[in-house]
N, C-alpha and C positions, 0 to 999 in steps of 0.2 A: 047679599053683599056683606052684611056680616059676618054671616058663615064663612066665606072665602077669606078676611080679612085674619079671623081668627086660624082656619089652617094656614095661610102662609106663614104667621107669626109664629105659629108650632112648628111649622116646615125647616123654618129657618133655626129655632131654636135646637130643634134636632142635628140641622147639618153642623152644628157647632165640635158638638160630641163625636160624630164618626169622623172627625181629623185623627190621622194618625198618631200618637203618643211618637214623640221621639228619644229615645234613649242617650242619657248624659253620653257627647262624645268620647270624650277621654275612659267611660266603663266600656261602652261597648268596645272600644279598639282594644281595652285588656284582654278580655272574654275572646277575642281573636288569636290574639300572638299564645305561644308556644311558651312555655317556662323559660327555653335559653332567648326567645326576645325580648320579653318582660325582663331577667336578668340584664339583658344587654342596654335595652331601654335605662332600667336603674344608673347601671356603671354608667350609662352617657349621664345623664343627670348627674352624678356625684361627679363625674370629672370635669361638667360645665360648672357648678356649686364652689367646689371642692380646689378645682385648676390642679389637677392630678398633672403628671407627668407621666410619660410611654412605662416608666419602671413601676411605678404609683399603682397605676392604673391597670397593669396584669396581675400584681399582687393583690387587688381590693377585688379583682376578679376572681380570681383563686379560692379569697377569703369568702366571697359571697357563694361560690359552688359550691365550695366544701358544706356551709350554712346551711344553705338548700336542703342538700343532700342530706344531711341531719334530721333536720325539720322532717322529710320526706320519710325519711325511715320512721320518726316519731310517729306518723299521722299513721301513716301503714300496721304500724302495730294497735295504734290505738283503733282504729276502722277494723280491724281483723278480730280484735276483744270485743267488740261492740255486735260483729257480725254472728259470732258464740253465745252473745247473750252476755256474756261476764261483764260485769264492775268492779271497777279497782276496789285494792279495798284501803282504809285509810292509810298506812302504811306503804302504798304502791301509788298511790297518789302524792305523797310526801317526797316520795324516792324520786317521782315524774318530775316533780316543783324542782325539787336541789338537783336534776339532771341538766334542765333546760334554764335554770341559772347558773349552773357550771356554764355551759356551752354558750350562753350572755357573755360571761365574763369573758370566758376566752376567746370569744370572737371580737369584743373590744380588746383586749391586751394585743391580739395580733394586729387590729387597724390604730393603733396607740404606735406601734413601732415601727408600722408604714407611713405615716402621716407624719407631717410636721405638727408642732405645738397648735398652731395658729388652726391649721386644715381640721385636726382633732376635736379640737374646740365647735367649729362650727358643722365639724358634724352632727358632735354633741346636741347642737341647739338645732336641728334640721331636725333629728329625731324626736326631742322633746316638742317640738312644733306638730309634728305627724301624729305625734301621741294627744295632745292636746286636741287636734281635732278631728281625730276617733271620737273622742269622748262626747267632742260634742254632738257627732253624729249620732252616736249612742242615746245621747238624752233628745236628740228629737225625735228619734226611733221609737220611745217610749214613751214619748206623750211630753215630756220638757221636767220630768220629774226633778 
């Protein structure tokens, strides 16, 4: 009787564990959609945030393809130096940093001249919110250093 007692109490203890893990909804539907849905996804977000209008809202699109497409070429080369074996070397790393801060800047200057004052602004603080918590992602990623 007690040996029974004790396998069921194991029995059950196990079926705990092989329940399926479920994956955060919102990552797994990223990992689904296509680059232009995830874009498309975003632009709906910032014109729900944002309250874009039809002229707003093709420009901020334009702005975020062009972006992409950037990015896209950036990672391409850097996956393609990586795939040779080569590392930048200090100098090419410097030139990478003031590249992709140019291309910061002017990506803000163009949604600066699309945006009203107000829309600008809480962009502003939608990204700085985003960035905030990466970071804190990041420190529990790492133990809460």
């Amino acid at each position: 009787m007690k040996n029974l007692i004790i396998a069921l109490v194991f029995g059950m203890g196990l079926t705990g564990f092989a329940q399926e893990a479920t994956p955060k909804p919102n990552r797994a539907n990223m990992e689904k959609m296509t680059p232009e849905q995830r874009q498309q996804k975003h632009l709906a977000y910032l014109t729900k945030e944002l309250t874009l209008d039809a002229k707003q809202q093709e420009a901020v699109g334009k702005i975020l393809a062009d972006k992409k497409a950037k990015m896209q070429d950036a990672k391409e080369q850097k996956d393609t130096r990586k795939a040779n074996g080569d590392k930048l070397t200090s100098e090419e790393r410097a030139a990478f940093r003031n590249n992709m801060q140019a291309e910061k800047e002017d990506t803000e200057a163009k949604m600066k001249a699309v945006l009203s004052a107000d829309q600008y602004q809480k962009w502003q603080d939608l990204r700085a919110e985003k960035k905030d918590k990466m970071k804190d992602k990041m420190k529990e990623r790492r133990g809460g250093m």
